[in-house]
C-alpha positions as a Markdown table, in Angstrom:
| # | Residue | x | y | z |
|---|---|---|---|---|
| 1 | Unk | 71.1 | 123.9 | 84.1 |
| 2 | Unk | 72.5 | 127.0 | 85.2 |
| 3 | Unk | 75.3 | 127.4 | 87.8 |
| 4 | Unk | 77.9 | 129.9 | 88.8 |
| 5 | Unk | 81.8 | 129.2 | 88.4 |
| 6 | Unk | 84.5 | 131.3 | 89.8 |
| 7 | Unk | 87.5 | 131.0 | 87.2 |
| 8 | Unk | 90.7 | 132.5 | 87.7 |
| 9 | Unk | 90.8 | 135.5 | 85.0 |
| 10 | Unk | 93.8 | 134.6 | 83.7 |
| 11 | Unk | 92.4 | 130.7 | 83.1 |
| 12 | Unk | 89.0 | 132.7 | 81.4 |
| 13 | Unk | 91.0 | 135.0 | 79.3 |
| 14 | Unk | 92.6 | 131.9 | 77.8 |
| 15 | Unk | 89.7 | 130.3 | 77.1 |
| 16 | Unk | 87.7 | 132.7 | 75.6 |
| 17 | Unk | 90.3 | 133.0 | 73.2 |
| 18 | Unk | 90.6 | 129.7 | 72.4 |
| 19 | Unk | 86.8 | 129.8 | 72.0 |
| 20 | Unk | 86.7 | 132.5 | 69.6 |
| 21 | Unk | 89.7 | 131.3 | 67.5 |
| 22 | Unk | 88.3 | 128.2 | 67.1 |
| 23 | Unk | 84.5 | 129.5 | 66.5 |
| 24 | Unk | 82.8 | 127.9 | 69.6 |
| 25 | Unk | 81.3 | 129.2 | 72.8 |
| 26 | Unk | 82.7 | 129.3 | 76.2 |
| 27 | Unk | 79.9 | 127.1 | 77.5 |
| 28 | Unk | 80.9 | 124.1 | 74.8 |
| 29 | Unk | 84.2 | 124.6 | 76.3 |
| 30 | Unk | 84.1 | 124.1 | 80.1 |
| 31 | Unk | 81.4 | 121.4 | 79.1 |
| 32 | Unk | 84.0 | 119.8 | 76.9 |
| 33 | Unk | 86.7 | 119.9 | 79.0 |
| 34 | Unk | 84.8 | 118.6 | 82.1 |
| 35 | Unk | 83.6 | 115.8 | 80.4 |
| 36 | Unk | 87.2 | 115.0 | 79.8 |
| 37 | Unk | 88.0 | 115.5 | 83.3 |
| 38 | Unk | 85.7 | 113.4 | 84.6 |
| 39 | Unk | 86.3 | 110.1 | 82.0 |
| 40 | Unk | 89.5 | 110.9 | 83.0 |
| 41 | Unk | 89.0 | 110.3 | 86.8 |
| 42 | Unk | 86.6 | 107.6 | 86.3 |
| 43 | Unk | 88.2 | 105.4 | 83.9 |
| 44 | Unk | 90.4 | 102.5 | 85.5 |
| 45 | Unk | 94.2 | 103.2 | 85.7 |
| 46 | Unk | 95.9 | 100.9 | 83.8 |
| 47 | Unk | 98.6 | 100.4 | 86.0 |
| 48 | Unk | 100.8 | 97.1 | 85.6 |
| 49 | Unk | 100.8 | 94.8 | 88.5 |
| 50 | Unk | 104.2 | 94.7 | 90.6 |
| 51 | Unk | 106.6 | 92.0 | 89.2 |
| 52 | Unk | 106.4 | 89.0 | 91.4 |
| 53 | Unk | 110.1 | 87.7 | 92.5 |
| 54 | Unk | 110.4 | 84.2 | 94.0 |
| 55 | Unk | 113.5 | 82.4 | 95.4 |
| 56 | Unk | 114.4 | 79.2 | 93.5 |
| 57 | Unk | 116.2 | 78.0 | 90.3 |
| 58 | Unk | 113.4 | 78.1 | 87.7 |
| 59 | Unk | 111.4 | 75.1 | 86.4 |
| 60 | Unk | 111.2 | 72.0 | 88.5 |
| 61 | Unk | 112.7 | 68.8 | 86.3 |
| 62 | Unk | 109.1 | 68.0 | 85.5 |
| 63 | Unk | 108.1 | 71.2 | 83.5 |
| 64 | Unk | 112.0 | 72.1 | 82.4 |
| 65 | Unk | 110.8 | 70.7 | 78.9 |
| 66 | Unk | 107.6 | 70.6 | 77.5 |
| 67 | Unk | 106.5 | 74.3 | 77.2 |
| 68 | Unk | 103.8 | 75.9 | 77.9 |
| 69 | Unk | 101.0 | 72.8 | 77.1 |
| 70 | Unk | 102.4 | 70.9 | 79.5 |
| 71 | Unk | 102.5 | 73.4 | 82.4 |
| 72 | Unk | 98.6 | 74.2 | 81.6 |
| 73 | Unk | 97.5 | 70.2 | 81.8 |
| 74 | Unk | 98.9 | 70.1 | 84.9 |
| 75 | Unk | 97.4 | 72.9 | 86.5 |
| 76 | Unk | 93.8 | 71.7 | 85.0 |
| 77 | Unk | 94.9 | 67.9 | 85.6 |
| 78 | Unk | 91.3 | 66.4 | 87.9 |
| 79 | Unk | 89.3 | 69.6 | 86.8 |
| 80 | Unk | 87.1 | 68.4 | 84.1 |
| 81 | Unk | 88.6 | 71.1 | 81.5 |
């Protein structure tokens, strides 16, 4: 499909030499680069959740010892897993 782009010259100018140094067109270019572009934008953030700070002074008695086992049976304790 054809369209029409205004570029700044100064933007063109660069990639046209880019282009012809590394033996391509201008169209595989812009196509190129607005491919990037837009997985760019459409790809999820990976952002890392906000640390969650609650008052108190750690494990209760209960799951002090015991690791990590014995935390998990008693979230899934009555849940048929």
């Amino acid at each position: 499909m054809k369209t029409t782009l205004e570029i700044s010259t100064p933007l063109l100018r660069r990639a046209k030499k880019l282009a012809l140094r590394e033996g391509t067109t201008l169209r595989s270019l812009v196509e190129e680069g607005l491919a990037q572009a837009l997985s760019n934008r459409s790809a999820p953030a990976n952002k890392i959740p906000p640390l969650v700070v609650v008052k108190g002074s750690g494990l209760s008695r209960d799951f002090a010892e015991g690791g990590w086992e014995k935390i998990r049976d008693a979230l899934y304790e009555g849940r048929g897993a």
